[in-house]
Jmol script that loads the backbone (N, CA, C; Angstrom):
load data "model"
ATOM      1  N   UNK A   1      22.587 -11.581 -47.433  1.00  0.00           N
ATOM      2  CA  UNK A   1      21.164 -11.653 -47.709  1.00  0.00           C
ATOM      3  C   UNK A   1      20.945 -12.612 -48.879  1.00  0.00           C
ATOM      4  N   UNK A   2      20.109 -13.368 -48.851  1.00  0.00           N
ATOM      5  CA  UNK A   2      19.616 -14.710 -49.919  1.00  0.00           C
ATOM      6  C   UNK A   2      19.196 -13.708 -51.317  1.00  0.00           C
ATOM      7  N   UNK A   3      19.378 -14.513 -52.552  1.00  0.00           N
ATOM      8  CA  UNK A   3      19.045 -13.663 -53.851  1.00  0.00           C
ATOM      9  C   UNK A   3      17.263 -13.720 -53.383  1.00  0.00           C
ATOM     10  N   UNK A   4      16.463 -14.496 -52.971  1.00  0.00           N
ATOM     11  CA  UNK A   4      14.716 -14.501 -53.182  1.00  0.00           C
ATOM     12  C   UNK A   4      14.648 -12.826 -51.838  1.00  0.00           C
ATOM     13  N   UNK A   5      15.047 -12.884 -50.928  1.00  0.00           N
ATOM     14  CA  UNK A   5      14.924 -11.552 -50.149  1.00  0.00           C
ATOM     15  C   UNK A   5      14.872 -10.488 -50.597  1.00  0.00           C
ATOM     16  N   UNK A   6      16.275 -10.263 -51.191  1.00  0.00           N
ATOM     17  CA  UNK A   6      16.525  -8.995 -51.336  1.00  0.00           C
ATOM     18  C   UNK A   6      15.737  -8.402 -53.144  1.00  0.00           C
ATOM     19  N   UNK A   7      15.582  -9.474 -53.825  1.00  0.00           N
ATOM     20  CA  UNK A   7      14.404  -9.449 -54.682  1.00  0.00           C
ATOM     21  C   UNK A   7      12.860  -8.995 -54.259  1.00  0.00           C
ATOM     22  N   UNK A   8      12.990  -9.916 -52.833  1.00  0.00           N
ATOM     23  CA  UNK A   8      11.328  -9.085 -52.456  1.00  0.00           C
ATOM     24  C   UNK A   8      11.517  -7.904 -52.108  1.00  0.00           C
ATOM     25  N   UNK A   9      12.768  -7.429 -51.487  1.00  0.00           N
ATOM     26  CA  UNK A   9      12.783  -5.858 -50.919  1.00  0.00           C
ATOM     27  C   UNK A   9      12.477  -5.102 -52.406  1.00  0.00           C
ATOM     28  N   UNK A  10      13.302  -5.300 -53.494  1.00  0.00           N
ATOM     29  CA  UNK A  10      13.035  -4.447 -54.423  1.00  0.00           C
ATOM     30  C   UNK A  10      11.744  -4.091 -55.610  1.00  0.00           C
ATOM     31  N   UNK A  11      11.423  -5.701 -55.258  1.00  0.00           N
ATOM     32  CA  UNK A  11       9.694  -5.723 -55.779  1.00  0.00           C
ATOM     33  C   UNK A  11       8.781  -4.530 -54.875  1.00  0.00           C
ATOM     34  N   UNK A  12       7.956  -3.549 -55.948  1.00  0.00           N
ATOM     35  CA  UNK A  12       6.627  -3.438 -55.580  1.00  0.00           C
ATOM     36  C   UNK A  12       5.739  -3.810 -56.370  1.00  0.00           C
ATOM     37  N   UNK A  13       4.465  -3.900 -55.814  1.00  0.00           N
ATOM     38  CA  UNK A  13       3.259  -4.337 -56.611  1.00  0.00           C
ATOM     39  C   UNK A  13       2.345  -3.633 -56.532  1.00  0.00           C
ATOM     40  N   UNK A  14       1.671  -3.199 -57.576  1.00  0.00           N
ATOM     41  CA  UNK A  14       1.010  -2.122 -57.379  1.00  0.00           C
ATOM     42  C   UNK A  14      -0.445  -2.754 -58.425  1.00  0.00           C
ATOM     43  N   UNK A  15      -0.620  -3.562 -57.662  1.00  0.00           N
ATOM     44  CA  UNK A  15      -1.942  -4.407 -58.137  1.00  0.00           C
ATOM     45  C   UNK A  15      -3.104  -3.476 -58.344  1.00  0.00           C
ATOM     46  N   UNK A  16      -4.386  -3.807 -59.251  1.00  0.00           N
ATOM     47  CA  UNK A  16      -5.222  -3.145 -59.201  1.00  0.00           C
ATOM     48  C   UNK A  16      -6.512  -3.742 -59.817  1.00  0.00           C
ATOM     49  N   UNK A  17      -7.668  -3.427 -59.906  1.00  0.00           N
ATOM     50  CA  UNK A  17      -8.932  -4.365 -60.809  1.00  0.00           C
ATOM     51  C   UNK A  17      -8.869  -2.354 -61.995  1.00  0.00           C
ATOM     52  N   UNK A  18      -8.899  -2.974 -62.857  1.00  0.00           N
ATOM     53  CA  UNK A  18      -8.876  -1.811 -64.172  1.00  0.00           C
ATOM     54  C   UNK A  18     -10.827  -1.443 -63.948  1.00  0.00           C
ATOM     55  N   UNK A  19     -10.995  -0.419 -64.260  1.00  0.00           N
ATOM     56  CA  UNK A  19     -12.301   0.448 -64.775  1.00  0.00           C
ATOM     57  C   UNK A  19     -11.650   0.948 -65.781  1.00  0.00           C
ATOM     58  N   UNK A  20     -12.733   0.704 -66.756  1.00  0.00           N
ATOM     59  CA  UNK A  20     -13.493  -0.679 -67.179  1.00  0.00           C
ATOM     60  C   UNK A  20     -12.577  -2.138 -66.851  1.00  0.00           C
ATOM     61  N   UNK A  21     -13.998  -2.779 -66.404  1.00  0.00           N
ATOM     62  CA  UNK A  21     -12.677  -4.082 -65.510  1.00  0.00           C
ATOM     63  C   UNK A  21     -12.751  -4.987 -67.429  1.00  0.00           C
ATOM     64  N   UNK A  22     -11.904  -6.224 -67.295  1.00  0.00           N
ATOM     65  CA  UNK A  22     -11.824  -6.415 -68.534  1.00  0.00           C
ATOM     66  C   UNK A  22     -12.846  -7.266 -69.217  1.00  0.00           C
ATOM     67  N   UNK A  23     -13.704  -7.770 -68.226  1.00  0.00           N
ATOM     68  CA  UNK A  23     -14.731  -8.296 -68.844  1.00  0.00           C
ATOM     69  C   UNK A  23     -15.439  -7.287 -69.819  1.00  0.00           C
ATOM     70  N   UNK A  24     -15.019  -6.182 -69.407  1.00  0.00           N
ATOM     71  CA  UNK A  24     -15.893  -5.206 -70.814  1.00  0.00           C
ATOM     72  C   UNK A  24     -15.208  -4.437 -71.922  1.00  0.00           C
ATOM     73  N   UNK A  25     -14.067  -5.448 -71.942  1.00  0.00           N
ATOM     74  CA  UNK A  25     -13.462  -4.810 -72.780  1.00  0.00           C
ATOM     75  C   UNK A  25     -13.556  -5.732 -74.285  1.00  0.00           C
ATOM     76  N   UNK A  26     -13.586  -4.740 -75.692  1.00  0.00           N
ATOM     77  CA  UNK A  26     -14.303  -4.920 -76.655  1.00  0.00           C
ATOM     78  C   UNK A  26     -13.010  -5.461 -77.707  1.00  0.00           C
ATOM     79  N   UNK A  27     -13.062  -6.435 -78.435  1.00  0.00           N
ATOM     80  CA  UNK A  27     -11.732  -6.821 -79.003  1.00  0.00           C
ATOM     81  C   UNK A  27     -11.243  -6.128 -80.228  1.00  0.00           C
ATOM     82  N   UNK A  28     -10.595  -6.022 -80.508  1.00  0.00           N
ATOM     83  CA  UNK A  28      -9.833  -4.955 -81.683  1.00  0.00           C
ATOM     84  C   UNK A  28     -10.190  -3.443 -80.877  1.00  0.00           C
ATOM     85  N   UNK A  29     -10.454  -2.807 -79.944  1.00  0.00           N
ATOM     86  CA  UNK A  29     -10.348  -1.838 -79.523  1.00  0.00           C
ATOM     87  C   UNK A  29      -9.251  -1.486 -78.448  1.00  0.00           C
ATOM     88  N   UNK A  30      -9.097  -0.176 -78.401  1.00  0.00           N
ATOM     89  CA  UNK A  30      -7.774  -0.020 -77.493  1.00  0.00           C
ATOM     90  C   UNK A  30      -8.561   0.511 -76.403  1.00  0.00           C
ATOM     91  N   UNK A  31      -7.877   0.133 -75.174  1.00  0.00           N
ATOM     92  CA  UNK A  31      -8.805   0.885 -73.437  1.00  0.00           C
ATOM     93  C   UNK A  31      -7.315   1.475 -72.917  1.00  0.00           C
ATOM     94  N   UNK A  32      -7.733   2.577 -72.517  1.00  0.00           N
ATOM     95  CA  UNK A  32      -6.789   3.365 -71.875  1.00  0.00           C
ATOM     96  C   UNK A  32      -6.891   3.481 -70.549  1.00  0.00           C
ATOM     97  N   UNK A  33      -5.649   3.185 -69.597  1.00  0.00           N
ATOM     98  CA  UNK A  33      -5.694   2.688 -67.899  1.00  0.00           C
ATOM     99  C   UNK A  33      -5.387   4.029 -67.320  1.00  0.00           C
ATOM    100  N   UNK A  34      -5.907   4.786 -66.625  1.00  0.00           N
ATOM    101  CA  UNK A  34      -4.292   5.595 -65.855  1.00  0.00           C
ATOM    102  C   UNK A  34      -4.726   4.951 -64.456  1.00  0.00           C
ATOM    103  N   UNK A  35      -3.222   4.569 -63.573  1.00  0.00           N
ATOM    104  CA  UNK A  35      -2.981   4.584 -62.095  1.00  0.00           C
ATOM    105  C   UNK A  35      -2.741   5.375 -61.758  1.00  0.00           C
ATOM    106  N   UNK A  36      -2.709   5.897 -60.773  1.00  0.00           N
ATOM    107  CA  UNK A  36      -1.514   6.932 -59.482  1.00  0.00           C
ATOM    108  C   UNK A  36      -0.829   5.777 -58.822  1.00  0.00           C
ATOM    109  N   UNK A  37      -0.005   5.746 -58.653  1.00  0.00           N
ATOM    110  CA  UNK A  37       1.040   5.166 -57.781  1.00  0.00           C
ATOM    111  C   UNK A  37       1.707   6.056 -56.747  1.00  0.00           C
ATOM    112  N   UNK A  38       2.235   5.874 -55.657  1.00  0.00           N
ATOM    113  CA  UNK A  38       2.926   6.118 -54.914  1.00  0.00           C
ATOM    114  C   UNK A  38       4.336   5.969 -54.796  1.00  0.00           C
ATOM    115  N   UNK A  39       5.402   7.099 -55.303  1.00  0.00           N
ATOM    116  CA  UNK A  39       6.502   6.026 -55.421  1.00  0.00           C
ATOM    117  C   UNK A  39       7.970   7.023 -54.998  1.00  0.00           C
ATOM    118  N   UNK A  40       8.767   6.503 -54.814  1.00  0.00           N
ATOM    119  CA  UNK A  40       9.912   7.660 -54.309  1.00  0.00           C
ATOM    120  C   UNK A  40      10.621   7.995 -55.813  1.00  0.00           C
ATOM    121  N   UNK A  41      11.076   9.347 -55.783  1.00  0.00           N
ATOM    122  CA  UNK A  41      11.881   9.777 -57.131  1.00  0.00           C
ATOM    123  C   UNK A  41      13.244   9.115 -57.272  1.00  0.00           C
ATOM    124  N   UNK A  42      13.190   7.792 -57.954  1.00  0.00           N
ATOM    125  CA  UNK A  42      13.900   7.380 -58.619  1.00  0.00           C
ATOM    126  C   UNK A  42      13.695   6.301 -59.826  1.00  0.00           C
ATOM    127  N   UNK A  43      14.673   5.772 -59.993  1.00  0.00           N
ATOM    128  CA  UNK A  43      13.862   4.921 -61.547  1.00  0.00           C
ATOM    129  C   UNK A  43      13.737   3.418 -61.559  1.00  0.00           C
ATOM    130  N   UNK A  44      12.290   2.980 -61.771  1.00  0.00           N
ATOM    131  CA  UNK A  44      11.987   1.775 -61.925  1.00  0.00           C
ATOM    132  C   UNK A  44      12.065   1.113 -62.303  1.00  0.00           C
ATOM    133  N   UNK A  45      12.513  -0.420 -63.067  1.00  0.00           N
ATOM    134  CA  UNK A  45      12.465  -0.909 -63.809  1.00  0.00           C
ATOM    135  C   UNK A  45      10.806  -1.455 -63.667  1.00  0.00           C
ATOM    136  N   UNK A  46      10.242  -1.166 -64.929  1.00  0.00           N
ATOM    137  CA  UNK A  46       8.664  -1.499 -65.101  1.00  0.00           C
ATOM    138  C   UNK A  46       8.710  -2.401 -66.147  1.00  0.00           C
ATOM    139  N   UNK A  47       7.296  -3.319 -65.518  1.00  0.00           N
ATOM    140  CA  UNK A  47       6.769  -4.114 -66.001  1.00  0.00           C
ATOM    141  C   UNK A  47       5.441  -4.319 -65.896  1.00  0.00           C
ATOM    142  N   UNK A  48       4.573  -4.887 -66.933  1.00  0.00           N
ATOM    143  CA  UNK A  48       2.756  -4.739 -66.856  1.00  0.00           C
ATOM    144  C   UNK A  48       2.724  -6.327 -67.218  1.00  0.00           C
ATOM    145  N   UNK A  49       1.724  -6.372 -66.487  1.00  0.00           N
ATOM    146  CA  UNK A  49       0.996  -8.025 -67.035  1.00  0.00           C
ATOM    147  C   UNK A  49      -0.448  -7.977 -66.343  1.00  0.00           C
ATOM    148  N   UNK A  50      -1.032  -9.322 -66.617  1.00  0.00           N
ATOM    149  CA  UNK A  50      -2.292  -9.568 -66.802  1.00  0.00           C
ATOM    150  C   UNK A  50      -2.466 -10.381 -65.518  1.00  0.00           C
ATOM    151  N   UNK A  51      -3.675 -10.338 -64.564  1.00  0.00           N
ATOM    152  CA  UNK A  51      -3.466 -11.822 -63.581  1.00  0.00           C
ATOM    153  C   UNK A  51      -4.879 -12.234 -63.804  1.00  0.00           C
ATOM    154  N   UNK A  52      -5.513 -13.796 -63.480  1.00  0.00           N
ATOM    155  CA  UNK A  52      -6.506 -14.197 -63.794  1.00  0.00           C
ATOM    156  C   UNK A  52      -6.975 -15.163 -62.229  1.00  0.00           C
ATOM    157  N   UNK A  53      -7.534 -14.420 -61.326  1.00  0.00           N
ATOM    158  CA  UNK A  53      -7.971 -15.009 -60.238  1.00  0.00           C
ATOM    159  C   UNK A  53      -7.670 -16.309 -59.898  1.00  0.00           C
ATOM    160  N   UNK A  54      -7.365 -16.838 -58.892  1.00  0.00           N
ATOM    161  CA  UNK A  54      -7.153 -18.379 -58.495  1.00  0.00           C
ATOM    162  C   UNK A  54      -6.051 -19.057 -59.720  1.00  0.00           C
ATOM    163  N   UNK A  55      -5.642 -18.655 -60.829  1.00  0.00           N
ATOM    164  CA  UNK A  55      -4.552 -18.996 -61.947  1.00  0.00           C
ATOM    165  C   UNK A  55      -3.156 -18.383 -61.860  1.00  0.00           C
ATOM    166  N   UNK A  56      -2.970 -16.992 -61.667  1.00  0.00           N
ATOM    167  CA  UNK A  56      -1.777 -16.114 -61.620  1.00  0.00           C
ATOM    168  C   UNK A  56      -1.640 -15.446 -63.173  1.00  0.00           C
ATOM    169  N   UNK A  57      -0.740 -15.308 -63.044  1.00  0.00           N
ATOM    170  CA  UNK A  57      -0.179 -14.202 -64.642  1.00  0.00           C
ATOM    171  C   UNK A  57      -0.958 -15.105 -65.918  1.00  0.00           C
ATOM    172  N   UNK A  58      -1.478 -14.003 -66.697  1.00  0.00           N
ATOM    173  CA  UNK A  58      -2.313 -14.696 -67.833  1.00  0.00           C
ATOM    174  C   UNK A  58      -1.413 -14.069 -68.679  1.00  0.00           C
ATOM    175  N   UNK A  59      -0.860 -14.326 -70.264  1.00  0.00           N
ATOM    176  CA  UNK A  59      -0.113 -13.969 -70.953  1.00  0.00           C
ATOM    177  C   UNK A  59       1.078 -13.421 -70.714  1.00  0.00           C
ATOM    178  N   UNK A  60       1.532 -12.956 -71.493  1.00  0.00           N
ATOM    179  CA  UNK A  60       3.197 -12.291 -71.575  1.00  0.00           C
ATOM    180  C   UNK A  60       3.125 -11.280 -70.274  1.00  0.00           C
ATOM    181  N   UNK A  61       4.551 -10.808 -70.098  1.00  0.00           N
ATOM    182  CA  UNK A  61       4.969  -9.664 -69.396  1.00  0.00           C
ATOM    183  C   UNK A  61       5.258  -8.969 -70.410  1.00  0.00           C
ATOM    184  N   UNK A  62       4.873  -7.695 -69.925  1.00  0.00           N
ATOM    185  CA  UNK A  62       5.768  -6.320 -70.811  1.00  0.00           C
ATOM    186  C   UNK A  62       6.280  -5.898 -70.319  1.00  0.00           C
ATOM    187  N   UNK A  63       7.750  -5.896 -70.865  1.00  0.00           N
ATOM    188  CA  UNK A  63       8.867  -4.709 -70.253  1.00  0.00           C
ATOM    189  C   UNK A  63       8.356  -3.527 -70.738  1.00  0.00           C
ATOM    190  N   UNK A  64       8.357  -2.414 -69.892  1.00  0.00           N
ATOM    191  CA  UNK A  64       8.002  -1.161 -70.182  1.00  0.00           C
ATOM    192  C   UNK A  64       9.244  -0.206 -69.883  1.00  0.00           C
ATOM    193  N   UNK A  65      10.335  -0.638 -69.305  1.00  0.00           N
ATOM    194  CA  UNK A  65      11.690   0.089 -69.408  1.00  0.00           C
ATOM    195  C   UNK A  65      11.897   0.542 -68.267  1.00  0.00           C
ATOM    196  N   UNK A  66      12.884   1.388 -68.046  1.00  0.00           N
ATOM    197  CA  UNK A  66      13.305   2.037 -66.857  1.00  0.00           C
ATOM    198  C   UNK A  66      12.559   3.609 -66.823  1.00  0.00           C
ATOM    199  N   UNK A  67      11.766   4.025 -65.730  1.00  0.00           N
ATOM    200  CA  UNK A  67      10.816   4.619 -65.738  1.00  0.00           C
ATOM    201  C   UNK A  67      11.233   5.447 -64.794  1.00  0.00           C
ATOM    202  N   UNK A  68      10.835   7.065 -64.233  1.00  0.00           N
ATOM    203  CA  UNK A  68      10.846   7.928 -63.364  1.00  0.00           C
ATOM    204  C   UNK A  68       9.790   7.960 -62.700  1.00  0.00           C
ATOM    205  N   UNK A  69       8.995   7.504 -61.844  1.00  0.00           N
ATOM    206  CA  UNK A  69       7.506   7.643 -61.656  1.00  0.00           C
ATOM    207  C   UNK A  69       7.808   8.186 -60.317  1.00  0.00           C
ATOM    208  N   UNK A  70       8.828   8.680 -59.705  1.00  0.00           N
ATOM    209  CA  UNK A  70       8.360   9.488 -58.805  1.00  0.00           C
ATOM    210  C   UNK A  70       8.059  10.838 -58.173  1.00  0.00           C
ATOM    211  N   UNK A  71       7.317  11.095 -57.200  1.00  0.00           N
ATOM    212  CA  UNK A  71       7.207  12.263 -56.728  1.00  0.00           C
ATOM    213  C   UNK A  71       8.007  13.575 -56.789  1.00  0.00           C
ATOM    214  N   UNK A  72       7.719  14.531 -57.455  1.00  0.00           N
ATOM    215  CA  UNK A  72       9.122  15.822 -57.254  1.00  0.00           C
ATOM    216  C   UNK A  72       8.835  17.037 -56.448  1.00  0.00           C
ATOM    217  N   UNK A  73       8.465  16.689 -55.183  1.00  0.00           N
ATOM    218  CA  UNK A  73       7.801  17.629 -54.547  1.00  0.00           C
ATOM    219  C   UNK A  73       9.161  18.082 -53.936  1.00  0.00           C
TER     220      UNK A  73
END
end "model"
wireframe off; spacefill off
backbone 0.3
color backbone group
């Protein structure tokens, strides 16, 4: 399997428009996001960034670490 494939198998994207979207967001203040995601119980490597319509990724990536986000039903 090619390294770009098996990279897409392990990518998800879990895109979203934020409420409050960010045009209303106020500078020197902090906005707090929550998602639900959908995800199987094991661990993610996470990452957050910014995208800016018709441009792609606006600023840095954040590593946010290796994460548990899934289901324990």
């Amino acid at each position: 399997m090619r390294k770009m494939e098996y990279k897409k198998i392990l990518s998800r994207d879990w895109s979203f428009k934020p409420i409050p979207p960010t045009s209303a967001w106020r500078k020197d203040e902090y906005v707090v996001i929550t998602r639900e995601v959908s995800a199987k119980p094991i661990l993610y490597n996470m990452n957050i960034c910014f995208f800016r319509r018709g441009e792609g990724r606006h600023g840095k990536k954040i590593k946010l670490g290796w994460l548990n986000l899934g289901d324990k039903k």
